[in-house]
C-alpha positions as a Markdown table, in Angstrom:
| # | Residue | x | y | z |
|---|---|---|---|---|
| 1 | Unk | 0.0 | 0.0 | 0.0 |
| 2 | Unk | 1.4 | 3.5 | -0.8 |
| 3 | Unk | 1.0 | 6.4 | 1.9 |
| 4 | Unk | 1.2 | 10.1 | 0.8 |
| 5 | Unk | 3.2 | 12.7 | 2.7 |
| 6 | Unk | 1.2 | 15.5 | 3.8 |
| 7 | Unk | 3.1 | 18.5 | 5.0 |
| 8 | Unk | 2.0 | 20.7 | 8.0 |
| 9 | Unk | 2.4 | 24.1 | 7.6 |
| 10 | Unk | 1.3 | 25.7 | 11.5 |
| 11 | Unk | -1.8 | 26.5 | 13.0 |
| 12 | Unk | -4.6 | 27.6 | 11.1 |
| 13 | Unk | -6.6 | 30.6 | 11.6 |
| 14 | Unk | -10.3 | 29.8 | 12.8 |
| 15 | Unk | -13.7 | 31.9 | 12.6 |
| 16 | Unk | -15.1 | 32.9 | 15.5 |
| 17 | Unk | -11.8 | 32.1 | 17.9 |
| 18 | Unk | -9.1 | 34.0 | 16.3 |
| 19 | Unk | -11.0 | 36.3 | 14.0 |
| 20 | Unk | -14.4 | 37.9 | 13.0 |
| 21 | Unk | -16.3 | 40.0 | 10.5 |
| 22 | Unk | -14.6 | 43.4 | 10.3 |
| 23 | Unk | -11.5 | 42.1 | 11.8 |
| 24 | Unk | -8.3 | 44.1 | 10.4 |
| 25 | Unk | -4.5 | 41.7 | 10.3 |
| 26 | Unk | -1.3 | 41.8 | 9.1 |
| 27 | Unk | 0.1 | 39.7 | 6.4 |
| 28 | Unk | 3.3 | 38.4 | 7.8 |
| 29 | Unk | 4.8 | 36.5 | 4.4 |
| 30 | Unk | 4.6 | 35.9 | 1.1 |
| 31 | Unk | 2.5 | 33.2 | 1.0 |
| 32 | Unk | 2.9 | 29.5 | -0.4 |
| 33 | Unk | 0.5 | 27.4 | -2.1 |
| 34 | Unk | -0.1 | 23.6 | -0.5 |
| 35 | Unk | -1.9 | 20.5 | -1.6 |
| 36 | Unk | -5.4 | 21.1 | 0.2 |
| 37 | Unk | -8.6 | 18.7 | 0.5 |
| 38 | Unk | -10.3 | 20.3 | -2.5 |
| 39 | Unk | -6.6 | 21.0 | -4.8 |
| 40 | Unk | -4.5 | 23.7 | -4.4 |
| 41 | Unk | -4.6 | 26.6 | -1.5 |
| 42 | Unk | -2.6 | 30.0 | -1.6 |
| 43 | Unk | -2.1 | 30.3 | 2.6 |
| 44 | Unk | -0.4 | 33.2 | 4.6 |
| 45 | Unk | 0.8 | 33.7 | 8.0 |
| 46 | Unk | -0.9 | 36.4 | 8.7 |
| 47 | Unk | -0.8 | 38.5 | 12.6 |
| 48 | Unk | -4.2 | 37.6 | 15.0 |
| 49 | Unk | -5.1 | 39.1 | 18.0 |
| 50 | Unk | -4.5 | 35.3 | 19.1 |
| 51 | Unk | -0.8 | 35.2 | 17.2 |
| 52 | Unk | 0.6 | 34.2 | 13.9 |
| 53 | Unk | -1.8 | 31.6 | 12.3 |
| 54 | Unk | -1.8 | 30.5 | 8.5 |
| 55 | Unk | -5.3 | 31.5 | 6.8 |
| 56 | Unk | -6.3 | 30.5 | 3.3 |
| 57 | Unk | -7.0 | 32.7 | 0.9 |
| 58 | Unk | -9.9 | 32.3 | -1.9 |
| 59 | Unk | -9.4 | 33.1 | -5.6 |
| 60 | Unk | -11.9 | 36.0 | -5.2 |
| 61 | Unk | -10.2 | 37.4 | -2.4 |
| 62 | Unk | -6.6 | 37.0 | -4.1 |
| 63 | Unk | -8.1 | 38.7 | -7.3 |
| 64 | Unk | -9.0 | 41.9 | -5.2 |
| 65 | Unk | -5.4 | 41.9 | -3.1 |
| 66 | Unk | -3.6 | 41.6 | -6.8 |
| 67 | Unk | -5.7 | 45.3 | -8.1 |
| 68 | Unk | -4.8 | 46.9 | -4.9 |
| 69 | Unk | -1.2 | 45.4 | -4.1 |
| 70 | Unk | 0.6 | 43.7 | -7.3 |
| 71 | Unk | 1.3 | 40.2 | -8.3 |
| 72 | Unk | 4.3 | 40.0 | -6.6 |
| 73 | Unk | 3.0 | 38.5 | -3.2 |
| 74 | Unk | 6.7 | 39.7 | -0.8 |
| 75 | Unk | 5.4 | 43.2 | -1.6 |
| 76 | Unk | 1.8 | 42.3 | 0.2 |
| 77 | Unk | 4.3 | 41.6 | 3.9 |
| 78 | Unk | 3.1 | 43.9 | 6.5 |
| 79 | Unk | 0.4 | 45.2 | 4.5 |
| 80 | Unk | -3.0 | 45.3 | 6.7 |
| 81 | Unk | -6.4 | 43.8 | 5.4 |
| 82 | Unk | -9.8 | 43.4 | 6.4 |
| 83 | Unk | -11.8 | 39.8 | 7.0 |
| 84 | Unk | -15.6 | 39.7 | 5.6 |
| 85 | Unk | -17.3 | 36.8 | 7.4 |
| 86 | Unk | -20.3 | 35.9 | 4.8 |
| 87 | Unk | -22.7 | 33.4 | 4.9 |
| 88 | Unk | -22.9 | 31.8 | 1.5 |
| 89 | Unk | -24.9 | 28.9 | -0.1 |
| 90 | Unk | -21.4 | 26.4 | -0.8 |
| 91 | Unk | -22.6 | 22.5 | -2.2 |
| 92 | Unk | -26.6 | 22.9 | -0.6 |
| 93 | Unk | -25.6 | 24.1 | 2.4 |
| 94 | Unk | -25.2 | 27.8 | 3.9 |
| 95 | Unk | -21.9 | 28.1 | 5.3 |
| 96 | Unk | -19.0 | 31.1 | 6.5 |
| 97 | Unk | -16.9 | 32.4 | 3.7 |
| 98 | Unk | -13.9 | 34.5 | 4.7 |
| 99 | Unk | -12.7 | 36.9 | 2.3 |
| 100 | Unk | -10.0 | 39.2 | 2.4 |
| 101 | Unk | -10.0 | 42.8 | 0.8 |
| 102 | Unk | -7.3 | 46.0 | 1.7 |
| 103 | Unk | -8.6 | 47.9 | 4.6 |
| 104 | Unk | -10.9 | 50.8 | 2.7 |
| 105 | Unk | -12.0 | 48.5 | 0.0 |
| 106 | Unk | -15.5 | 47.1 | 0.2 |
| 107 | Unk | -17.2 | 43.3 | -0.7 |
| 108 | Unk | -19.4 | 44.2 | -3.7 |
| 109 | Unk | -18.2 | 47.9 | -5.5 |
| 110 | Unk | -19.8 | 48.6 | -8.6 |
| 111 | Unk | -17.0 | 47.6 | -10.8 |
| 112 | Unk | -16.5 | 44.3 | -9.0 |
| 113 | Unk | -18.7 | 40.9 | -9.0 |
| 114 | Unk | -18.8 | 39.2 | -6.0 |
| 115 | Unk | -20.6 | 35.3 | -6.8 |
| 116 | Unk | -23.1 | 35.3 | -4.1 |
Protein backbone atom coordinates (compact mmCIF):
# COMPACT_ATOMS: atom_id res chain seq x y z
CA UNK A 1 0.00 0.00 0.00
CA UNK A 2 1.40 3.52 -0.81
CA UNK A 3 1.00 6.42 1.93
CA UNK A 4 1.24 10.10 0.77
CA UNK A 5 3.24 12.70 2.73
CA UNK A 6 1.24 15.46 3.76
CA UNK A 7 3.10 18.50 4.98
CA UNK A 8 2.00 20.71 7.96
CA UNK A 9 2.36 24.12 7.57
CA UNK A 10 1.30 25.73 11.45
CA UNK A 11 -1.76 26.47 12.95
CA UNK A 12 -4.59 27.61 11.06
CA UNK A 13 -6.64 30.63 11.59
CA UNK A 14 -10.29 29.75 12.84
CA UNK A 15 -13.66 31.91 12.64
CA UNK A 16 -15.13 32.94 15.47
CA UNK A 17 -11.81 32.07 17.90
CA UNK A 18 -9.07 34.00 16.30
CA UNK A 19 -11.04 36.33 13.99
CA UNK A 20 -14.38 37.88 13.04
CA UNK A 21 -16.26 39.96 10.46
CA UNK A 22 -14.56 43.37 10.30
CA UNK A 23 -11.47 42.06 11.76
CA UNK A 24 -8.26 44.08 10.37
CA UNK A 25 -4.53 41.72 10.28
CA UNK A 26 -1.26 41.76 9.14
CA UNK A 27 0.14 39.72 6.37
CA UNK A 28 3.32 38.39 7.84
CA UNK A 29 4.79 36.50 4.44
CA UNK A 30 4.57 35.90 1.07
CA UNK A 31 2.54 33.20 1.05
CA UNK A 32 2.91 29.52 -0.39
CA UNK A 33 0.53 27.42 -2.13
CA UNK A 34 -0.09 23.64 -0.53
CA UNK A 35 -1.89 20.51 -1.59
CA UNK A 36 -5.35 21.12 0.24
CA UNK A 37 -8.57 18.71 0.48
CA UNK A 38 -10.34 20.26 -2.53
CA UNK A 39 -6.64 21.04 -4.80
CA UNK A 40 -4.49 23.72 -4.41
CA UNK A 41 -4.64 26.57 -1.55
CA UNK A 42 -2.55 29.97 -1.58
CA UNK A 43 -2.06 30.31 2.59
CA UNK A 44 -0.38 33.18 4.58
CA UNK A 45 0.78 33.67 8.00
CA UNK A 46 -0.92 36.40 8.73
CA UNK A 47 -0.84 38.52 12.58
CA UNK A 48 -4.25 37.57 14.98
CA UNK A 49 -5.13 39.10 17.97
CA UNK A 50 -4.50 35.25 19.10
CA UNK A 51 -0.85 35.19 17.24
CA UNK A 52 0.59 34.21 13.94
CA UNK A 53 -1.77 31.64 12.35
CA UNK A 54 -1.76 30.50 8.47
CA UNK A 55 -5.27 31.49 6.76
CA UNK A 56 -6.28 30.47 3.29
CA UNK A 57 -7.00 32.71 0.94
CA UNK A 58 -9.90 32.31 -1.94
CA UNK A 59 -9.40 33.13 -5.60
CA UNK A 60 -11.88 36.04 -5.17
CA UNK A 61 -10.21 37.39 -2.44
CA UNK A 62 -6.62 37.00 -4.14
CA UNK A 63 -8.12 38.75 -7.27
CA UNK A 64 -9.01 41.88 -5.15
CA UNK A 65 -5.44 41.91 -3.10
CA UNK A 66 -3.56 41.61 -6.79
CA UNK A 67 -5.72 45.25 -8.08
CA UNK A 68 -4.84 46.87 -4.87
CA UNK A 69 -1.23 45.42 -4.15
CA UNK A 70 0.59 43.66 -7.25
CA UNK A 71 1.31 40.17 -8.28
CA UNK A 72 4.27 39.97 -6.62
CA UNK A 73 3.01 38.49 -3.24
CA UNK A 74 6.66 39.74 -0.80
CA UNK A 75 5.42 43.16 -1.61
CA UNK A 76 1.79 42.30 0.20
CA UNK A 77 4.31 41.58 3.91
CA UNK A 78 3.13 43.86 6.46
CA UNK A 79 0.41 45.25 4.47
CA UNK A 80 -3.01 45.31 6.73
CA UNK A 81 -6.41 43.79 5.44
CA UNK A 82 -9.83 43.38 6.42
CA UNK A 83 -11.77 39.84 7.01
CA UNK A 84 -15.57 39.66 5.64
CA UNK A 85 -17.28 36.79 7.40
CA UNK A 86 -20.29 35.95 4.84
CA UNK A 87 -22.74 33.36 4.92
CA UNK A 88 -22.92 31.85 1.47
CA UNK A 89 -24.85 28.91 -0.11
CA UNK A 90 -21.43 26.38 -0.80
CA UNK A 91 -22.64 22.45 -2.16
CA UNK A 92 -26.57 22.94 -0.61
CA UNK A 93 -25.64 24.11 2.39
CA UNK A 94 -25.19 27.83 3.89
CA UNK A 95 -21.93 28.09 5.35
CA UNK A 96 -19.03 31.13 6.46
CA UNK A 97 -16.88 32.39 3.69
CA UNK A 98 -13.87 34.48 4.67
CA UNK A 99 -12.70 36.89 2.32
CA UNK A 100 -10.00 39.21 2.42
CA UNK A 101 -9.99 42.77 0.82
CA UNK A 102 -7.35 45.96 1.70
CA UNK A 103 -8.61 47.91 4.56
CA UNK A 104 -10.94 50.79 2.67
CA UNK A 105 -12.04 48.49 -0.02
CA UNK A 106 -15.48 47.05 0.18
CA UNK A 107 -17.18 43.30 -0.71
CA UNK A 108 -19.41 44.19 -3.75
CA UNK A 109 -18.17 47.91 -5.48
CA UNK A 110 -19.79 48.57 -8.56
CA UNK A 111 -17.01 47.57 -10.83
CA UNK A 112 -16.50 44.30 -9.01
CA UNK A 113 -18.69 40.90 -9.02
CA UNK A 114 -18.78 39.16 -6.04
CA UNK A 115 -20.60 35.32 -6.80
CA UNK A 116 -23.14 35.34 -4.11
Amino acid sequence: MKVEKKIIVGSFAKRGVDYKDGDVVKILNDGAVVEGKFGPQHLFKMGFFTGEKNLGINQTSLNKLIDAFGDDTALWVGKEVKLWVVKQNVAGRFTDVTYITTVDQQLGEEDEEIPF
